[in-house]
C-alpha positions in Angstrom: -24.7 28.5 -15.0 -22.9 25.5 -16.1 -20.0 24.3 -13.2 -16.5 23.9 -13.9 -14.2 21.4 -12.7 -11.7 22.7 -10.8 -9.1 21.5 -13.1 -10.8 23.4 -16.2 -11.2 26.6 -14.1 -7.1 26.1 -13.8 -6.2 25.8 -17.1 -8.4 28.1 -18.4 -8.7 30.7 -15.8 -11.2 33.1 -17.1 -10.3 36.0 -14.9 -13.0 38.2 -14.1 -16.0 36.2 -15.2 -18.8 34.6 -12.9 -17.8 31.5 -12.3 -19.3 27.9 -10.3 -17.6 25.3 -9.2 -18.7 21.9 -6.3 -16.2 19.9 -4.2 -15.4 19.1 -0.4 -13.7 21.5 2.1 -9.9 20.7 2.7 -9.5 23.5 5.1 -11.5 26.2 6.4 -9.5 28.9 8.0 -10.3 32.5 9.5 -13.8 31.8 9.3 -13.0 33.4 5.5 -11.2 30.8 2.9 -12.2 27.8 1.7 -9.9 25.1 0.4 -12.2 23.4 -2.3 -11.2 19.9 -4.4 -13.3 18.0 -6.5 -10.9 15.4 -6.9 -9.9 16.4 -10.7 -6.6 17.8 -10.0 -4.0 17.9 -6.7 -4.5 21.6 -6.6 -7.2 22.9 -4.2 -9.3 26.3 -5.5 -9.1 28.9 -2.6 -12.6 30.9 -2.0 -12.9 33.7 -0.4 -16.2 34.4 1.5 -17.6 37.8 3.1 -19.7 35.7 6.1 -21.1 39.5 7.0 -23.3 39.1 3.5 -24.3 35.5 4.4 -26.6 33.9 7.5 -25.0 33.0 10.6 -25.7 29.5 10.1 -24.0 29.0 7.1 -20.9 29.4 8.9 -21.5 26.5 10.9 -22.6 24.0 8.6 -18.7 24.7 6.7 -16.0 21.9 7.7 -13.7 20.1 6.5 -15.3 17.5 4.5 -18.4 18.9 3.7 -19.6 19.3 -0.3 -20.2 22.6 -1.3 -21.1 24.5 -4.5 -19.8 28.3 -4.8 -20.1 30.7 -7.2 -18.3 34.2 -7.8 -15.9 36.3 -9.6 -12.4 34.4 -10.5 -10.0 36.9 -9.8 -6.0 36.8 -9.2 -5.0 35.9 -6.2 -3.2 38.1 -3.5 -2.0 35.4 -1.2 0.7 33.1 -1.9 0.2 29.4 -3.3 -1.9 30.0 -5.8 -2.3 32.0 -8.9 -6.8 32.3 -9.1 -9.4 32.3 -6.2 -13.2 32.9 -5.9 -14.2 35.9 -4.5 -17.8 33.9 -3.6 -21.4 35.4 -4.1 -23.5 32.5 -3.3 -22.8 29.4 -1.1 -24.6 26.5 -0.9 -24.1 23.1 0.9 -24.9 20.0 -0.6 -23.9 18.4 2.5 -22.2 19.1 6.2 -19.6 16.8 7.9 -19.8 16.5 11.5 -15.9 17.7 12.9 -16.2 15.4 15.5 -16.5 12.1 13.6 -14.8 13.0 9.4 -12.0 10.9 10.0 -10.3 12.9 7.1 -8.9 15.4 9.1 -6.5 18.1 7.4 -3.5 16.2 9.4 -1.1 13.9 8.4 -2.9 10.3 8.7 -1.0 6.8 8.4 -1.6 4.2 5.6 -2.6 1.4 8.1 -5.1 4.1 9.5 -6.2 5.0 5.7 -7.1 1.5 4.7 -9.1 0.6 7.7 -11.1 4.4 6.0 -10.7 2.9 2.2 -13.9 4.2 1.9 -12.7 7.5 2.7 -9.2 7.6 1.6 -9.7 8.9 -1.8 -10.5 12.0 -0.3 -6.9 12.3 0.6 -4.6 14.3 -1.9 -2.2 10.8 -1.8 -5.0 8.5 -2.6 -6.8 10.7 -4.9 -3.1 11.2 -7.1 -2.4 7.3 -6.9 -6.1 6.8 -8.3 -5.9 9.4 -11.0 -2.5 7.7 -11.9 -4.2 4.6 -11.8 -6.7 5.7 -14.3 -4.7 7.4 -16.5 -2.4 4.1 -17.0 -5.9 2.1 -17.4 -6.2 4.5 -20.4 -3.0 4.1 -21.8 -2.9 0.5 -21.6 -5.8 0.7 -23.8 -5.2 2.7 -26.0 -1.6 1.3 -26.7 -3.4 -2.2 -27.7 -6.1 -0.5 -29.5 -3.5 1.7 -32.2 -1.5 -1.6 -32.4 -3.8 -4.1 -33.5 -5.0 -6.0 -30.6 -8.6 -6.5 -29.9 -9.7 -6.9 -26.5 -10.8 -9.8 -25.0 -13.0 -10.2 -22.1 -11.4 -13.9 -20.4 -13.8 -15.9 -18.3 -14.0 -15.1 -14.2 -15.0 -18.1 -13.7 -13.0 -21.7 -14.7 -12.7 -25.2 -14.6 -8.6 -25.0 -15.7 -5.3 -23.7 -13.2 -3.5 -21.4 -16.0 -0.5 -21.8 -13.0 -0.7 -25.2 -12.5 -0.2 -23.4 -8.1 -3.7 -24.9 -6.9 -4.2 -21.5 -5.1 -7.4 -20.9 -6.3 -11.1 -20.1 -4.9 -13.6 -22.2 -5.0 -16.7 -21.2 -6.8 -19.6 -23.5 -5.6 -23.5 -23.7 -5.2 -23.2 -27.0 -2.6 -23.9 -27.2 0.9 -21.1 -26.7 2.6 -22.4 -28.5 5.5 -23.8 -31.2 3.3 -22.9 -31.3 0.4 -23.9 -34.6 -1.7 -21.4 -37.4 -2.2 -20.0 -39.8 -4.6 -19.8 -43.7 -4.5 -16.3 -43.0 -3.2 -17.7 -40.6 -0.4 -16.1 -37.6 -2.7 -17.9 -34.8 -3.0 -19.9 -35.3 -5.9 -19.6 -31.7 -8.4 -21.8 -33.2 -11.1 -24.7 -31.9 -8.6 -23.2 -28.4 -8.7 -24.5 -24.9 -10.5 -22.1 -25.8 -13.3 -21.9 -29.5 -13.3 -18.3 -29.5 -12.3 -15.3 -28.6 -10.0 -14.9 -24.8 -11.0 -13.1 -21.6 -9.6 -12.2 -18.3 -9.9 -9.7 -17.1 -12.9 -5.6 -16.8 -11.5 -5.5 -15.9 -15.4 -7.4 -15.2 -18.6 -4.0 -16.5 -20.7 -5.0 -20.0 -22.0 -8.9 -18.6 -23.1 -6.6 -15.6 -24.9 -4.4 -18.1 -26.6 -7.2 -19.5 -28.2 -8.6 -16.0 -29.4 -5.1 -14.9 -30.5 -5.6 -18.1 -33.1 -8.3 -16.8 -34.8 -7.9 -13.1 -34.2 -4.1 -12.6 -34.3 -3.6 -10.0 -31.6 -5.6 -9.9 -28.4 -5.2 -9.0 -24.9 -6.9 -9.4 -21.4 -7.2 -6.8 -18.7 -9.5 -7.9 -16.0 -9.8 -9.5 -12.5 -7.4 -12.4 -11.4 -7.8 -14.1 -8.3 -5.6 -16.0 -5.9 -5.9 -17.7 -3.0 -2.0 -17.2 -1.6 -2.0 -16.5 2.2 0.5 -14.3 2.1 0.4 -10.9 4.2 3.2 -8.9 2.1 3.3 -5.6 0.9 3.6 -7.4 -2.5 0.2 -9.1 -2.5 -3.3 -9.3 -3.0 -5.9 -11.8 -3.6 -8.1 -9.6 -6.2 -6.1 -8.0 -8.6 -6.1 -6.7 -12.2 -3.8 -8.3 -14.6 -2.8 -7.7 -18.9 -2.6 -10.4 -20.8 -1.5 -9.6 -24.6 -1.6 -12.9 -26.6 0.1 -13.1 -30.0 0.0 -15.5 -32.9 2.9 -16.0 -34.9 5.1 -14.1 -32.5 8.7 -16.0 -31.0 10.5 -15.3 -28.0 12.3 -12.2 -29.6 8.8 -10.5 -30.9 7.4 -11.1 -27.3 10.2 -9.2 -25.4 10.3 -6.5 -28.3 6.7 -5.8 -27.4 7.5 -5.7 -23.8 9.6 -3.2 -23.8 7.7 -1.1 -26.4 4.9 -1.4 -24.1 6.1 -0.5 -21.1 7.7 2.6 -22.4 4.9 4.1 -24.5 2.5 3.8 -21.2 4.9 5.2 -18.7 5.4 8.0 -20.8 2.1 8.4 -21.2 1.8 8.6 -17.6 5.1 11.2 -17.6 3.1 13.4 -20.0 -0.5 13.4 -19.0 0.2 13.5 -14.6 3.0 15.6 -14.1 1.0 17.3 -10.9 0.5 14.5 -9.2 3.6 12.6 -10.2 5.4 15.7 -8.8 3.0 15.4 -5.4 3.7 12.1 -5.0 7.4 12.6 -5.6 7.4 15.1 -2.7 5.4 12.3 -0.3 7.8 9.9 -0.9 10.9 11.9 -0.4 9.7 13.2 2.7 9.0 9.3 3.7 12.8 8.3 2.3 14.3 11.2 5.2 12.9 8.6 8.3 14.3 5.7 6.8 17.6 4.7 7.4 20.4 5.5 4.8 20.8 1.9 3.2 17.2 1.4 2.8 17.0 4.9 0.7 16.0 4.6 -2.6 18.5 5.8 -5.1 16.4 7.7 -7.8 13.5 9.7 -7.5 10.6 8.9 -8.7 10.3 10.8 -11.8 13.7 10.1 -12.4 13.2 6.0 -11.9 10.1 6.4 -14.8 12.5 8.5 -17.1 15.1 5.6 -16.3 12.8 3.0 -17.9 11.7 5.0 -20.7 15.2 6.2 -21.7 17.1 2.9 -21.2 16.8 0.3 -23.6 16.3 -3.4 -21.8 19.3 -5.5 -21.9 18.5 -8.9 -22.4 20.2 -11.5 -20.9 20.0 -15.3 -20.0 19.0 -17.1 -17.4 22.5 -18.9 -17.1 24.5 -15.4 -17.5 22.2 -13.8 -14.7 23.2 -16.9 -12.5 26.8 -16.8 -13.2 26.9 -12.8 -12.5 24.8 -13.2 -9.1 27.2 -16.5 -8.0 30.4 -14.2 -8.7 29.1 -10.9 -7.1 29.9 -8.9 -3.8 27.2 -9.4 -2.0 26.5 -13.2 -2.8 30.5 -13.8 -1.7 30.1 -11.9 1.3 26.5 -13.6 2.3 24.5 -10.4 1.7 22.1 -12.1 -0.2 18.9 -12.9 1.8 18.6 -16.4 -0.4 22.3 -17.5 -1.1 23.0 -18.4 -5.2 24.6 -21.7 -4.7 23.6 -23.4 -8.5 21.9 -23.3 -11.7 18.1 -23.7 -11.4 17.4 -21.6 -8.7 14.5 -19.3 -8.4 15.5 -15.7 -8.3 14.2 -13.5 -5.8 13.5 -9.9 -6.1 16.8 -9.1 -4.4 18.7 -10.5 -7.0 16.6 -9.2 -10.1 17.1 -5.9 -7.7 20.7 -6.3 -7.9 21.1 -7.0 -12.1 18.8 -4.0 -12.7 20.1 -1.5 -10.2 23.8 -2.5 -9.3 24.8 -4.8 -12.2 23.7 -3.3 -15.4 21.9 -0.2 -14.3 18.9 -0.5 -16.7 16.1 -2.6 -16.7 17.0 -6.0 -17.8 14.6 -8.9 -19.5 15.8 -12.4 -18.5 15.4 -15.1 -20.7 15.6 -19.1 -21.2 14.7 -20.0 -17.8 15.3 -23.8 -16.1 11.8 -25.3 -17.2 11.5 -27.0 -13.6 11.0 -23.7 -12.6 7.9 -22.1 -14.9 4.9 -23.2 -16.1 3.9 -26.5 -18.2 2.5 -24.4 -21.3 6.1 -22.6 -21.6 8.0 -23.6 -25.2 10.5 -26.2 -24.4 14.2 -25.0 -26.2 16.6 -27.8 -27.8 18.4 -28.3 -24.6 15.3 -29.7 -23.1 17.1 -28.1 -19.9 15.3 -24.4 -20.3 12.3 -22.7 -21.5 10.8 -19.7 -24.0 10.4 -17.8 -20.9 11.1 -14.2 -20.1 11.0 -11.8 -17.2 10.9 -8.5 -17.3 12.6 -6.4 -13.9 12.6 -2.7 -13.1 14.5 -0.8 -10.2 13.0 -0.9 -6.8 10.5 -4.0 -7.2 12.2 -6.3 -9.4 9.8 -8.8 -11.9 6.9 -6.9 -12.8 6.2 -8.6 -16.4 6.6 -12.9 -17.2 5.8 -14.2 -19.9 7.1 -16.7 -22.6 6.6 -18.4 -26.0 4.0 -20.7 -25.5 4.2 -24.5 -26.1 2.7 -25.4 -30.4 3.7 -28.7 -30.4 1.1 -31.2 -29.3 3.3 -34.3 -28.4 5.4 -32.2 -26.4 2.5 -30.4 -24.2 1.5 -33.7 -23.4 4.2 -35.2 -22.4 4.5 -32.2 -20.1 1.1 -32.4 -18.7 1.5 -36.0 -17.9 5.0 -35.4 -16.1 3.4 -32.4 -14.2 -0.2 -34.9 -13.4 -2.5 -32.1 -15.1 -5.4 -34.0 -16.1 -4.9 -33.8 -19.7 -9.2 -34.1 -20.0 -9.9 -30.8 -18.6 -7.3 -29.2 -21.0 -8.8 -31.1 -24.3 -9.7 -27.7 -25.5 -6.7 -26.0 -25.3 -4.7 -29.3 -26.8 -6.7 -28.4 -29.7 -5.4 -25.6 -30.7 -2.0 -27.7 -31.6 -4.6 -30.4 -33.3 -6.0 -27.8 -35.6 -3.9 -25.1 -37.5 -1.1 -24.8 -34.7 2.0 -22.3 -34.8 4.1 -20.4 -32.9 2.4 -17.7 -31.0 3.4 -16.0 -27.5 2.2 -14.0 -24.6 3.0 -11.8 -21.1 1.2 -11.0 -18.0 2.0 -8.0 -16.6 0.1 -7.5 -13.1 -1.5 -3.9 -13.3 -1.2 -3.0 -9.2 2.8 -3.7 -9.7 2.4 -1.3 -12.2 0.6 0.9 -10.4 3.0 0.5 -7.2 6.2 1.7 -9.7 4.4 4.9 -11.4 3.3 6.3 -8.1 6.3 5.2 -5.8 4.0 3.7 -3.3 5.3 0.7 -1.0 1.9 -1.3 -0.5 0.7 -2.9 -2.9 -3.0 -2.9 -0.8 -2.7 1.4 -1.5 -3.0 0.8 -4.8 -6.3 -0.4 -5.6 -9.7 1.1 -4.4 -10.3 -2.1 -1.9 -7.7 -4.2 -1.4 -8.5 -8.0 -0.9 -6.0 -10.2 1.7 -6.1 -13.2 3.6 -8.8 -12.2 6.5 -10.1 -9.0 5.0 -12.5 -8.1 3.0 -14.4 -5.2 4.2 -16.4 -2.4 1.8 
């Protein structure tokens, strides 16, 4: 007999035929149902077992937590909460789970508690909705890229160049660290090293895209990134995934066009294909919002805050219009602000991008033309030589989640930043090149695929939305 998932056996739900089906015990209760998931679907299976047909011992090797394969008649249910159950003929355990030591107890459990178990967690119905989310916006990502032309490109893990120009990166090295071999200036001499030279890990696969988006058109990046930021938030980690789309011949308005398009088509996605455990998770986070205090409530829901960004279209708006809205509002009069706008060229925190998108113009906004002291060297400088290509995408409740920019074509220019930023313009000569030989206006975006996450499921750590979250001191499992 083949098994079903649990899901299939769901949708299909062949009443009265035999039926088999594995997964771990949620509950056990009256020494008579079993609550089964196999982690394809929120919704448990209830079995129904006769113990007076099976052997005593049987009955003690069933816990929460143990794997179990069951087969019997699907018929309709007679209790409440669900529409099918097994009425089980044959039990067999794959494997038993002590009661005394499963951590996973059918209780409520904190996150902190959760994430010292990460190896565990997913056996929770939160963690095992956020990863099926997760998933599911993997595949739309994909898929959107794929039926638009891109072509995917896998971007080096390991580099010699600092796509941020930040200098948090990690070090990738072969040397002794407790003696490693010098230079004639008692430097630590890299020529001697695995790869010959200073080299770390990726913070981002955009410049080696830029050069495949010159000879393929379209490409994008979704892989590893790494940084080396000691920074504890809930906003943070130092392994995550990030999408890079890279265009050639594509300005500043073709870049936030795709943006937006982007972003809609994959959280609708998402709003079509996990209704269960966007619903699930809708119901957690609810429950959460009731022990907060009232003015840290959130004010949509979170099926309602994904329909927000799907049915809204982006207003776009300038750097200098943002500034003059946030120096002129309530809260920035009356000192509410957390980081006070005083002048042009500040650096907007996520309160403020909070405030445009939520408060101000109650849709998700895309700022543009940015001061250039503020954003990267490889940004296109505009004709004020004041501001830059660049854009920023924010949503409710987390603010930037998408930057990006049209990228720098002309070579005089680059260089002339490079030297004003000290970038030594020798371990760049490749990507100089691409404005030497056949150079034209092209463009790009990084979205980071955690935020991403974070929004979709409502979740307020960033660390509960990957499998095994990296930060400063930890990096267990």
């Amino acid at each position: 007999m083949n098994s079903l998932s649990i899901k299939e056996l769901l949708n299909k739900q062949p009443i009265g035929d035999t039926v088999e089906i594995n997964g771990w015990v949620k509950t056990f209760r009256s020494n008579r149902f079993i609550a089964l998931n196999d982690g394809s679907t929120i919704h448990n299976l209830q079995c129904v077992v006769d113990f007076e047909n099976f052997d005593d011992n049987l009955l003690k090797q069933i816990s929460t937590g143990a794997a179990l394969k069951i087969s019997g008649i699907l018929v309709e249910s007679q209790g409440r909460g669900q529409s099918v159950e097994i009425q089980a003929t044959d039990v067999f355990v794959h494997g038993t789970a002590d009661p005394e030591t499963y951590p996973i107890q059918p209780k409520k459990h904190s996150l902190e508690f959760l994430r010292e178990k990460a190896h565990l967690r997913v056996r929770t119905n939160t963690f095992a909705a956020v990863m099926r989310v997760r998933s599911t916006l993997a595949f739309a990502i994909h898929s959107y890229f794929q039926q638009n032309g891109f072509y995917y490109m896998h971007a080096p893990i390991v580099t010699g160049s600092d796509a941020e120009g930040a200098g948090e990166m990690f070090k990738v090295s072969m040397l002794d660290a407790k003696n490693p071999p010098l230079d004639e200036n008692g430097e630590v001499d890299y020529s001697k090293d695995f790869f010959g030279k200073e080299t770390n890990l990726t913070v981002s696969g955009q410049l080696e895209a830029e050069t495949y988006a010159m000879g393929l058109g379209k490409v994008y990046t979704f892989g590893p990134t790494f940084r080396a930021e000691n920074s504890n938030t809930s906003r943070h980690l130092a392994e995550f995934w990030m999408i890079e789309p890279e265009m050639a011949f594509h300005d500043l308005d073709a870049n936030m066009d795709l943006s937006e398009d982007f972003i809609k088509w994959t959280l609708q996605y998402v709003l079509d294909n996990c209704q269960d455990d966007l619903e699930f998770l809708e119901k957690r986070l609810l429950d959460e919002e009731k022990s907060k205090p009232q003015i840290e409530r959130s004010e949509m829901a979170l099926i309602e805050k994904l329909k927000f960004v799907v049915e809204n279209n982006f207003k776009r708006v300038t750097y200098t219009e943002a500034i003059d809205i946030l120096k002129n509002s309530k809260p920035n009069k009356k000192k509410k602000f957390q980081f006070p706008i005083d002048e042009w060229g500040a650096d907007l925190q996520s309160e403020h991008e909070r405030f445009l998108v939520e408060k101000h113009f109650k849709c998700p906004v895309i700022l543009f033309d940015y001061p250039a002291k503020i954003k990267a060297f490889y940004m296109r400088l505009n004709e004020d030589e004041k501001t830059v290509r660049a854009m920023d995408v924010l949503f409710p409740g987390i603010g930037e989640i998408v930057g990006g920019s049209q990228r720098e074509e002309r070579l005089d220019v680059l260089q002339q930043k490079i030297e004003e930023l000290n970038i030594d313009e020798k371990e760049l000569w490749w990507y100089l090149d691409l404005r030497r030989f056949g150079t034209a206006v092209h463009s790009g975006f990084g979205l980071g695929f955690e935020r991403l996450v974070q929004f979709a499921t409502g979740m307020g750590n960033i660390r509960d939305v990957i499998p095994y979250p990296r930060t400063p001191q930890n990096a267990e499992f």
